[in-house]
N, CA, C and O atoms as CSV, one atom per row, in Angstrom:
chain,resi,resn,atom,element,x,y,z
A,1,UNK,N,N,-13.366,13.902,69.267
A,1,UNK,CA,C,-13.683,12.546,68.894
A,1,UNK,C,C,-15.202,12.381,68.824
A,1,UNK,O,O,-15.926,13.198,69.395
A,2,UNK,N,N,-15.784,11.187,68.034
A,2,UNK,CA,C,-17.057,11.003,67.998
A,2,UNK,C,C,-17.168,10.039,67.898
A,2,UNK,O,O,-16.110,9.412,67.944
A,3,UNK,N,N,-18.517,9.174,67.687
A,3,UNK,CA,C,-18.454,7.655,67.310
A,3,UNK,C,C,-17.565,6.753,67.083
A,3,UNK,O,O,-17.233,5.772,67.748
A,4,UNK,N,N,-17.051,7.321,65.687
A,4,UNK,CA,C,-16.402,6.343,65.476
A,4,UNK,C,C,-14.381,6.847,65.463
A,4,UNK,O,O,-13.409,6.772,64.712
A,5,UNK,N,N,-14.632,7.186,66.409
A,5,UNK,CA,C,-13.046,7.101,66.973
A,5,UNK,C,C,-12.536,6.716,68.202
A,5,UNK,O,O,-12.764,7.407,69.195
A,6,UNK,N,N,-11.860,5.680,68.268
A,6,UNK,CA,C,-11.524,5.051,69.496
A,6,UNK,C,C,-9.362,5.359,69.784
A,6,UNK,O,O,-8.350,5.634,69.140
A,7,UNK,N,N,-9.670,5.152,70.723
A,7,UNK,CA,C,-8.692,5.356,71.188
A,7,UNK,C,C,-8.030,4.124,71.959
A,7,UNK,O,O,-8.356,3.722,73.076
A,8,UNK,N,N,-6.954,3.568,71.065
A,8,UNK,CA,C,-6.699,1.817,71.546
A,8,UNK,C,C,-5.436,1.709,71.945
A,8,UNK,O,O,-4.549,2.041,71.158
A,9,UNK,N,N,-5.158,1.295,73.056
A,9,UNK,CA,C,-3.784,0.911,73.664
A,9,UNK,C,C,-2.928,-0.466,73.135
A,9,UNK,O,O,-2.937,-1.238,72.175
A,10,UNK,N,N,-2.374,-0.308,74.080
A,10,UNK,CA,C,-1.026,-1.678,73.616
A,10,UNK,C,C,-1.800,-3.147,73.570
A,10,UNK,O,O,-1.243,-4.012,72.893
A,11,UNK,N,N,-2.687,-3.395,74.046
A,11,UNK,CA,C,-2.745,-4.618,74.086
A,11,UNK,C,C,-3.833,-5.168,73.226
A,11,UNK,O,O,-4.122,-6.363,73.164
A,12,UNK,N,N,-4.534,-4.006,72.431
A,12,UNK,CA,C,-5.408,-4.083,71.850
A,12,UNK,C,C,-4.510,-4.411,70.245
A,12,UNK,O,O,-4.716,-5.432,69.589
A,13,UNK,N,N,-3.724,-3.545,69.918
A,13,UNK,CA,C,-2.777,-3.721,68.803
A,13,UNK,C,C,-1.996,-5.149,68.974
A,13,UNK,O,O,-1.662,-5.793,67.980
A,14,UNK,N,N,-1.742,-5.574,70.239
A,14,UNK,CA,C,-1.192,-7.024,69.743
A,14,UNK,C,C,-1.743,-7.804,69.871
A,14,UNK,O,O,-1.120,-8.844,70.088
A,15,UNK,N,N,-3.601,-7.902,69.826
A,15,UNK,CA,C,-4.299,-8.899,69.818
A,15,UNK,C,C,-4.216,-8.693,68.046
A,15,UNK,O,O,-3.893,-9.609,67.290
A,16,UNK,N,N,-4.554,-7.401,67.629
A,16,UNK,CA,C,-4.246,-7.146,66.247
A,16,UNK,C,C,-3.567,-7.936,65.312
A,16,UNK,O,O,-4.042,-8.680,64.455
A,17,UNK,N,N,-2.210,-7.646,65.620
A,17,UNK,CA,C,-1.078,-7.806,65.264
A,17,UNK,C,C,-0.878,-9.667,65.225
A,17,UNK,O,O,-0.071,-10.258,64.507
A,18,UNK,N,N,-2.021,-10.428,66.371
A,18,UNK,CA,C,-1.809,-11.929,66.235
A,18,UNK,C,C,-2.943,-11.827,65.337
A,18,UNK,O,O,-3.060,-12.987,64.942
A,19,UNK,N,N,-3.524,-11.388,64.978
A,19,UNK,CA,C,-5.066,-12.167,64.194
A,19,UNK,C,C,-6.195,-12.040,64.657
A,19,UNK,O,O,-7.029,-12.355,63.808
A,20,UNK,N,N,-6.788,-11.623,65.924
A,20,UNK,CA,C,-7.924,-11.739,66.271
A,20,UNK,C,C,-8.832,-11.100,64.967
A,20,UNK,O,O,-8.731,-9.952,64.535
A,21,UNK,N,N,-9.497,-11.881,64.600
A,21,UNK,CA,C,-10.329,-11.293,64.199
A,21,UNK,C,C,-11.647,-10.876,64.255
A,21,UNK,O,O,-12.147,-10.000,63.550
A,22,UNK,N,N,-12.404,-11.773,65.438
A,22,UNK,CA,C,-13.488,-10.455,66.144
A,22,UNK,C,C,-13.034,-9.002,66.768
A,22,UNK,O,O,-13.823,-8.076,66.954
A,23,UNK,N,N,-12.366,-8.983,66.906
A,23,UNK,CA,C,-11.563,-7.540,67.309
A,23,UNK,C,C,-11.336,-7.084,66.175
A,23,UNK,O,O,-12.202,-6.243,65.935
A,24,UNK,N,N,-10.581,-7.194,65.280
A,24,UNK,CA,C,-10.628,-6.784,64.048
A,24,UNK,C,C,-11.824,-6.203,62.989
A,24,UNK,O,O,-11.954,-5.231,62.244
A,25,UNK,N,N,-12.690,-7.510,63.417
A,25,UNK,CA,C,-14.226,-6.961,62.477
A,25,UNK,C,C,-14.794,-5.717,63.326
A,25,UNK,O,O,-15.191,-4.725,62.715
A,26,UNK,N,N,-14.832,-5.758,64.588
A,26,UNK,CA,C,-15.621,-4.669,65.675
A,26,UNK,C,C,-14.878,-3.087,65.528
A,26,UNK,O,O,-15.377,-1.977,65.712
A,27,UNK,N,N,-13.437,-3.493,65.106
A,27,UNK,CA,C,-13.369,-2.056,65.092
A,27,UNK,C,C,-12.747,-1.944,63.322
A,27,UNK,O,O,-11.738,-1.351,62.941
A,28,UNK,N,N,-13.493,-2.530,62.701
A,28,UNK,CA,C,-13.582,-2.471,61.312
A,28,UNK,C,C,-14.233,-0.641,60.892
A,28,UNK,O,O,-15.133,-0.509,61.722
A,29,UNK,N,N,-14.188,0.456,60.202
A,29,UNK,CA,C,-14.664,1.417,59.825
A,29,UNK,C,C,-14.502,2.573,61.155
A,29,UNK,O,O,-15.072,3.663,61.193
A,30,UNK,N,N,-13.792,2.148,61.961
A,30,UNK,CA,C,-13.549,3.355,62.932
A,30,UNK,C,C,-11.878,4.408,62.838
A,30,UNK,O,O,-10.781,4.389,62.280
A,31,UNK,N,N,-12.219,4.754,63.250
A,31,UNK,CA,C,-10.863,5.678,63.291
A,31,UNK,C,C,-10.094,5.287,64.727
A,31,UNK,O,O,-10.564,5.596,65.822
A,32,UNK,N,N,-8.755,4.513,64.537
A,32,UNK,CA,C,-8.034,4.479,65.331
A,32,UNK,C,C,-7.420,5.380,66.106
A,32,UNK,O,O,-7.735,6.449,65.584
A,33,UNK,N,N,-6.715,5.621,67.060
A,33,UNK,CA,C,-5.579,6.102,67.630
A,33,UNK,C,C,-4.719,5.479,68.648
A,33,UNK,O,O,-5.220,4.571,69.312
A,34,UNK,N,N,-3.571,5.807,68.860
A,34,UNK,CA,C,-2.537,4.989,69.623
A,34,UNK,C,C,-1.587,6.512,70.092
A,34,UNK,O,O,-1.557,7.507,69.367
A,35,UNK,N,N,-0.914,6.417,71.341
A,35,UNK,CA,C,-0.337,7.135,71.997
A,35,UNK,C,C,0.958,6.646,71.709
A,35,UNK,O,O,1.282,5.479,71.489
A,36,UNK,N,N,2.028,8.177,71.746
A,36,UNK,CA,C,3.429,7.661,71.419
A,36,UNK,C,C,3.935,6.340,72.338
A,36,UNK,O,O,4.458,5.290,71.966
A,37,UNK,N,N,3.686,6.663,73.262
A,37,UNK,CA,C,3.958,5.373,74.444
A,37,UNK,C,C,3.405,3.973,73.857
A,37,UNK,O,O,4.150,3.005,74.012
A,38,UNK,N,N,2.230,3.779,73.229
A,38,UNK,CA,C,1.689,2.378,72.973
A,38,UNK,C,C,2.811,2.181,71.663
A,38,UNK,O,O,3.378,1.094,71.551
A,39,UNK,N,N,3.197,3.705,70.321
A,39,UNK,CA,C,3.833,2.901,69.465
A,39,UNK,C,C,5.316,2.744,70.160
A,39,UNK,O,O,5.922,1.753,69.753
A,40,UNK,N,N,5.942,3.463,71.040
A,40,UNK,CA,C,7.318,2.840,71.621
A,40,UNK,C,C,6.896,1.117,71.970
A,40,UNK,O,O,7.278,0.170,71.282
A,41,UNK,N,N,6.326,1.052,72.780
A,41,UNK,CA,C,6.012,-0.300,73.449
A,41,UNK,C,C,5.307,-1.586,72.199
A,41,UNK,O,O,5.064,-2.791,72.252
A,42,UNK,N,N,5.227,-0.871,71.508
A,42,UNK,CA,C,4.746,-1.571,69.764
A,42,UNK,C,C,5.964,-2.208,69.266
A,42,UNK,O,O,6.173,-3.416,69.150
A,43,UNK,N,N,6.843,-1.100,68.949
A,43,UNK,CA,C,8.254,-1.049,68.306
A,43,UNK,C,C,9.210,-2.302,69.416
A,43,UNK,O,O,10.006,-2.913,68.703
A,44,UNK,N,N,9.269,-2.697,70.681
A,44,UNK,CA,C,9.614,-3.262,71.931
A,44,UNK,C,C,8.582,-4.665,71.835
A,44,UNK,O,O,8.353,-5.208,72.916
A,45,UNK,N,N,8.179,-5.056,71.041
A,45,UNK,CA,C,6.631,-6.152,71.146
A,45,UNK,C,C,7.840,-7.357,70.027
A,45,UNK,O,O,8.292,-7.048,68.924
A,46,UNK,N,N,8.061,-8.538,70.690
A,46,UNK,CA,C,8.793,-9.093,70.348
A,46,UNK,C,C,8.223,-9.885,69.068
A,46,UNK,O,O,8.821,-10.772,68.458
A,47,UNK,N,N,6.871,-9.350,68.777
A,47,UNK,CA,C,6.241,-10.340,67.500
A,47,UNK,C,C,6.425,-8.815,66.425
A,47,UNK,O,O,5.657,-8.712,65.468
A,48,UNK,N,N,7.098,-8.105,66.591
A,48,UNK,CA,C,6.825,-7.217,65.835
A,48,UNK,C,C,7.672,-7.230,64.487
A,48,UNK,O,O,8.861,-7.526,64.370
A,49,UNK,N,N,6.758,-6.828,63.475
A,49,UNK,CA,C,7.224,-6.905,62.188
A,49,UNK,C,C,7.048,-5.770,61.264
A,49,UNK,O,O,5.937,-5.256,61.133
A,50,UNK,N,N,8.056,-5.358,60.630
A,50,UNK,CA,C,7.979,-4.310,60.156
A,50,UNK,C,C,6.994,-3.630,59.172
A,50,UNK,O,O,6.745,-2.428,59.078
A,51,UNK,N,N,6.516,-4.610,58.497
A,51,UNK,CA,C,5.396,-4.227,57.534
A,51,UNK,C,C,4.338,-4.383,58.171
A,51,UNK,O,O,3.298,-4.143,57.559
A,52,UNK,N,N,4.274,-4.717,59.228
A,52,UNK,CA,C,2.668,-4.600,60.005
A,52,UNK,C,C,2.699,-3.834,61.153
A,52,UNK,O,O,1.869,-4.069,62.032
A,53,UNK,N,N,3.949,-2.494,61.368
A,53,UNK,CA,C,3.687,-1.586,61.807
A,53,UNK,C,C,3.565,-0.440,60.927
A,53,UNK,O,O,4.619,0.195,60.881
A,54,UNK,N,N,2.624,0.041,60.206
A,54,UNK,CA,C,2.418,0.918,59.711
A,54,UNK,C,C,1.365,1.923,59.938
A,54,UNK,O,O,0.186,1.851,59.590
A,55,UNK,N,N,2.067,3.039,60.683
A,55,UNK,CA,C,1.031,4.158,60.902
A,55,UNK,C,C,0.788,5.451,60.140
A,55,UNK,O,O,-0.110,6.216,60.491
């Protein structure tokens, strides 16, 4: 990893997933990642919608 790759858990994706969008702009041009565990617990996220889980 380098700069610009972060490594973001569950709760970061469902601030996502509502809209934040200072969170959104800050990690605008980075390279994500998420652990199988954050997308199980993604897939289990009762706002979850299918076209806005796409990895």
């Amino acid at each position: 990893m380098n700069g610009t790759d972060i490594f973001i858990d569950t709760n970061i994706c469902v601030y996502l997933l509502n809209g934040d969008t200072v969170l959104a702009e800050l990690l605008q041009g980075q390279n994500l990642y998420i652990s199988i565990i954050t997308e199980m617990e993604l897939y289990a996220y009762h706002g979850y919608n299918s076209s806005a889980l796409k990895f």
